[in-house]
Structures are given as structure tokens and as C-alpha cells.
C-alpha positions in Angstrom: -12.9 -26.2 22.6 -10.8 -29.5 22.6 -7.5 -29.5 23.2 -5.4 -30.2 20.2 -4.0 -33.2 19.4 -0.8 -34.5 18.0 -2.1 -34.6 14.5 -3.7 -31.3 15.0 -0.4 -29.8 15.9 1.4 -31.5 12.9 -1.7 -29.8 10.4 -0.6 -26.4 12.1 2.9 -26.9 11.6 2.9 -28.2 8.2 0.8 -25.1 7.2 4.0 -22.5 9.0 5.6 -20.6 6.9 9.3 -21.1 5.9 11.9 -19.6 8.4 12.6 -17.1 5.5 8.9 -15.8 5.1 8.8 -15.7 9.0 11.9 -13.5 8.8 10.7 -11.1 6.5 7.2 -11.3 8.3 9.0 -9.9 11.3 10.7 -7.4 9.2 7.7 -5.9 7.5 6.6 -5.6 10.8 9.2 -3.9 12.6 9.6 -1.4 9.8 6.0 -0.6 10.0 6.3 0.2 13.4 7.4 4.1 13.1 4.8 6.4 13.2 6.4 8.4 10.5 6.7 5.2 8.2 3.5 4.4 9.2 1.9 8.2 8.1 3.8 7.1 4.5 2.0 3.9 4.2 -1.4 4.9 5.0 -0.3 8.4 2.0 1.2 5.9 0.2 -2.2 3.4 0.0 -4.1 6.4 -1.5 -2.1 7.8 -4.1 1.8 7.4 -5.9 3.2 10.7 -4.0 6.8 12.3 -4.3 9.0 13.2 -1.4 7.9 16.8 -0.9 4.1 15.8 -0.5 5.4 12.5 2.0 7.3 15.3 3.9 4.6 17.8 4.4 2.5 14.9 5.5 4.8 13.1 7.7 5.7 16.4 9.0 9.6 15.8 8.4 12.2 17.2 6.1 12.5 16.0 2.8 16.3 14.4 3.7 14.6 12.8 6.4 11.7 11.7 4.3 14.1 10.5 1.8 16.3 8.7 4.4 12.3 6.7 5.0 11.8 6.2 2.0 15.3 4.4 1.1 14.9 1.9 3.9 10.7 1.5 2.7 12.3 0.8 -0.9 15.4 -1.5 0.6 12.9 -3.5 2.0 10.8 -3.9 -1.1 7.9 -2.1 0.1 7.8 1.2 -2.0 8.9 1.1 -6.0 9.6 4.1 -7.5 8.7 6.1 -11.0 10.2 9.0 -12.6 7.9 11.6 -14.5 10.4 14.2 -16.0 12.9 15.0 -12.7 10.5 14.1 -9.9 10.4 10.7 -8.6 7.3 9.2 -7.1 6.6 6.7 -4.7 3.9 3.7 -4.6 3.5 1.1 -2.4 5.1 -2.0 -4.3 2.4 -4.6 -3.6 -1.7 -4.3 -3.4 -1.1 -6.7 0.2 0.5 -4.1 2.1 -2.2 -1.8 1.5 -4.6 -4.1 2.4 -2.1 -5.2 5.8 -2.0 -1.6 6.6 -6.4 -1.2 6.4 -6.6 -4.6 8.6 -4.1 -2.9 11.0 -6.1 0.0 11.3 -9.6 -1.8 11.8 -8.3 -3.5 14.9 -6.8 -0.1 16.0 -10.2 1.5 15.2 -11.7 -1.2 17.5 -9.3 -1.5 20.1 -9.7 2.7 20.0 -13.7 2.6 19.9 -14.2 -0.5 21.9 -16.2 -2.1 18.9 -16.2 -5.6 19.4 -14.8 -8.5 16.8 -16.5 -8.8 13.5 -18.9 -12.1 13.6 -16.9 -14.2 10.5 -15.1 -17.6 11.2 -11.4 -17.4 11.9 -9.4 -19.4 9.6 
């Protein structure tokens, strides 16, 4: 592989994202990095759940569960619904689902030792 040039750089740059999507980038990030949020998530990508099921799978109490879920929905990540006096959770966007399966096919890989899939990169 060449190395890049000038203009090269300048295509890569041009195609950054803003400091602001960067920034929430790096927070989606960082709040995925919890085992217990991340347990949520991957509950979360299957079905809409309410605290009591998120607790008795992320194997917390229900204020704690509740305390996760606030900082999820803070940051935009969960929405909520209310059927009669329970409240459900669902993720609030179809990409974090599918952020959340791409994280844990390179986990799966890293894990099994499977090497990269043969497709382009972009």
C-alpha cells in the first residue's frame, strides 16, 4: 500500500465527522462500556423489557437497574412506553442494535480466533 498523499489526507478529513458527532461517538462508547449496561443492551436488542425483567437479567436490584436505565435514557439510547403502570424499555434507534451485534462479532472472533471476514473495508 502507498503512502497517502496530501490530497488523500484532505478526502479523509473532509469525510470526519463534526467535533459534536465525535463527542457523542465517544460517549456512546463509554456508556456502553459497563458490563451491566452492556447485559441491557444486548436484553434490550431482543425485546421492549421493564425494569424487573432488566434486573433479573443484569443480576442487579431494580433501583440499581433503574439508576442504568436513567443514564441509558439521558443519553438517548433507551425510550420508554407505559402499558397500564409498568414502564418498558426499548432501545431508541435500530443502529445501536446493530453497533451492539458488530461489537460482539469482533468479540466472538477475537474470543474464537476466527479470522476477518473477506469483504472490502470502506
Amino acid at each position: 500500500m502507498n503512502d497517502p498523499t496530501p490530497t488523500d489526507l484532505q478526502v479523509i478529513l473532509d469525510k470526519m465527522p463534526s467535533p459534536e458527532q465525535l463527542r457523542l461517538l465517544v460517549d456512546i462508547f463509554a456508556t456502553l462500556a459497563d458490563t451491566t449496561r452492556a447485559r441491557m443492551i444486548f436484553a434490550l436488542s431482543q425485546q421492549s423489557l421493564c425494569v424487573g425483567d432488566l434486573a433479573a437479567i443484569a443480576g442487579i436490584s431494580e433501583s440499581a437497574t433503574s439508576h442504568q436505565l436513567r443514564l441509558l435514557k439521558d443519553r438517548r439510547l433507551v425510550s420508554t412506553r407505559r402499558q397500564g403502570t409498568r414502564i418498558f424499555y426499548s432501545l431508541a434507534q435500530h443502529h445501536l442494535a446493530a453497533l451492539f451485534r458488530e461489537a460482539e462479532y469482533t468479540a466472538d472472533h477475537l474470543v474464537h480466533n476466527i479470522p476477518d471476514h473477506p469483504y472490502p473495508m470502506p
